[in-house]
N, C-alpha and C positions, 0 to 999 in steps of 0.2 A: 243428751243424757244417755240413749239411746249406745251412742259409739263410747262413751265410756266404759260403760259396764264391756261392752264386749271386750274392750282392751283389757278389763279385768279376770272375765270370764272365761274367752271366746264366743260366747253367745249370749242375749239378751231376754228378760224377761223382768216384770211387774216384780216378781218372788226374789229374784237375783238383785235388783236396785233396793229392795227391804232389806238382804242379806249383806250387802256390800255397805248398807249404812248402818247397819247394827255393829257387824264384825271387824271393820276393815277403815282403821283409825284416818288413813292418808284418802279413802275413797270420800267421806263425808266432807271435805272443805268442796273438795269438786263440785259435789252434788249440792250443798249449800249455795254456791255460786252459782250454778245453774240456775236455780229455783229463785234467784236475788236478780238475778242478768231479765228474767222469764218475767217477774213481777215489776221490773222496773219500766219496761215498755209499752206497759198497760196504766191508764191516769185510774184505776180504780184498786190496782195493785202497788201501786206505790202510796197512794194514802193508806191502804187497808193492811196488804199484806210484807214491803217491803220493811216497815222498821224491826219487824217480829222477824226475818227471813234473815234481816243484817245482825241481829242478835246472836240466832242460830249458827248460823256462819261465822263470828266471831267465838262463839264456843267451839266450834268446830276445827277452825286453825288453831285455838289456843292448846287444846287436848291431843293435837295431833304435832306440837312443836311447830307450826310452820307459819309464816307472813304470807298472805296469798288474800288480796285485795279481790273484795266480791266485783269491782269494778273492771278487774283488770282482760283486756282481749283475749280468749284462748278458743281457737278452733274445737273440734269434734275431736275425741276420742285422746282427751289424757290420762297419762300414767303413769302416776305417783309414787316410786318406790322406796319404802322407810323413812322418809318425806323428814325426817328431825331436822333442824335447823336452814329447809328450804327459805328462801328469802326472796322475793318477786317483786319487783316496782310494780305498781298499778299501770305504768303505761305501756311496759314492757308488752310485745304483742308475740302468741305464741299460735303457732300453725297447729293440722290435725295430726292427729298418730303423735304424737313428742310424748319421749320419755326423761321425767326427769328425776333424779338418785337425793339421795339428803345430803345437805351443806349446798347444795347450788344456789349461786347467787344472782340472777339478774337484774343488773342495776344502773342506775344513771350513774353519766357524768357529766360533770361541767366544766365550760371553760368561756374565760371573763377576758373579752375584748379588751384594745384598747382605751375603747370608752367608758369601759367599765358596767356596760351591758354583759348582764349573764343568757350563755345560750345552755340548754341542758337538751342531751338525746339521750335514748333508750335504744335497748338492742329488742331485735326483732330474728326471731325463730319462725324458720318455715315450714314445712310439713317434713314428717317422718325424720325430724332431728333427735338425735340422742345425748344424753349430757349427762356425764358420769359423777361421780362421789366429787362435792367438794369444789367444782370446777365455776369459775368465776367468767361472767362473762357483762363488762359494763359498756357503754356507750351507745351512742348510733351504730349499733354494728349489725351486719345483717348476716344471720348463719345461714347456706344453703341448703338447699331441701335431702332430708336422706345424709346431712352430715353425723359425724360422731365427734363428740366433745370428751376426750379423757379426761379422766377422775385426774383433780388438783390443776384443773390448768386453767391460765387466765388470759382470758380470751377480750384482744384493745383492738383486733383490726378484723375487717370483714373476711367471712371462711367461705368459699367456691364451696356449687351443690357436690355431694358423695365426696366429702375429704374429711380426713381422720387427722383433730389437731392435738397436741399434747405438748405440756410444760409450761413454762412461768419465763417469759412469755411465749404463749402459744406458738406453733410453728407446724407446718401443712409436712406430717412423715406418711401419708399414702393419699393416692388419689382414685377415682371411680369404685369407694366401697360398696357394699351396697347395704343398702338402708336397714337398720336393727330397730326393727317393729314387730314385737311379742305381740301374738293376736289382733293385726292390725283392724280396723272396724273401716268396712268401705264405706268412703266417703262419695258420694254422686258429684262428677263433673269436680273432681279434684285440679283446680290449675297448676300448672306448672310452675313454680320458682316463689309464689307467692301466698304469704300466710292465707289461711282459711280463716273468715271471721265466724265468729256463734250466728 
């Protein structure tokens, strides 16, 4: 919660996490999730204080426009911007520092063998990824760390760390960007190439 706010702020405090959930409509699903993720790992917190925390959180995403599953993996320190019509699959897994715009969508897809067995993946964001206005991104797809996602673009195949993708469909116009993380929040013993779990 902690690197949240600072992505918010640049810096963190008790008074700032009161301010950032009274004021700041796209802050409170975060922090709801948190506080849902927090209580579910304790057997005294999921009888007591999780169905109350899932309610919360459900107010939360509804008043802020956005689909964002209390369940769903997200590293340390996201940053929700104008967040209206964001859409998250629960399984989708999201690294630390990511900044994500309104209308992005991260979604499954599926695809039905011959046997008529369905396989479904989710895409997976790594740390300090950015993903602009609007910008689609379904499947098993892995974006790498420090990549940028332009606004409108729909993103079907895996994106190499520090590359800037853009258009319908996506396609690699720069390489070695460097990473666009507004007040990023140090994270301790950040790995390389791979999401940050809570």
């Amino acid at each position: 919660m902690k690197a949240d706010v600072v992505r918010q702020f640049g810096h963190a405090s008790a008074f700032l996490v009161l301010r950032a959930f009274v004021m700041r409509r796209t802050f409170r699903p975060v922090l709801t999730l948190r506080l849902c993720q927090a209580a579910s790992r304790q057997w005294l917190g999921r009888c007591l204080a999780l169905p109350v925390l899932r309610l919360l959180h459900r107010w939360s995403t509804g008043t802020a426009c956005m689909d964002l599953p209390w369940s769903t993996r997200i590293g340390p320190g996201l940053a929700i911007t104008h967040g209206w019509g964001l859409v998250i699959n629960e399984n989708a897994q999201i690294g630390a520092n990511v900044t994500l715009f309104h209308g992005v969508t991260l979604g499954r897809s599926d695809r039905i063998g011959a046997d008529g067995v369905r396989v479904s993946a989710y895409p997976v964001l790594e740390d300090e990824v950015w993903v602009g206005p609007h910008a689609v991104i379904v499947g098993g797809v892995t974006i790498g760390r420090g990549s940028r996602i332009a606004a409108g673009a729909v993103v079907t195949r895996d994106v190499p760390a520090h590359s800037m993708v853009v258009g319908n469909p996506a396609t690699i116009t720069k390489e070695r960007v460097i990473s666009d993380v507004m007040n990023a929040a140090e994270i301790p013993s950040l790995p390389t190439g791979t999401a940050t779990e809570v």
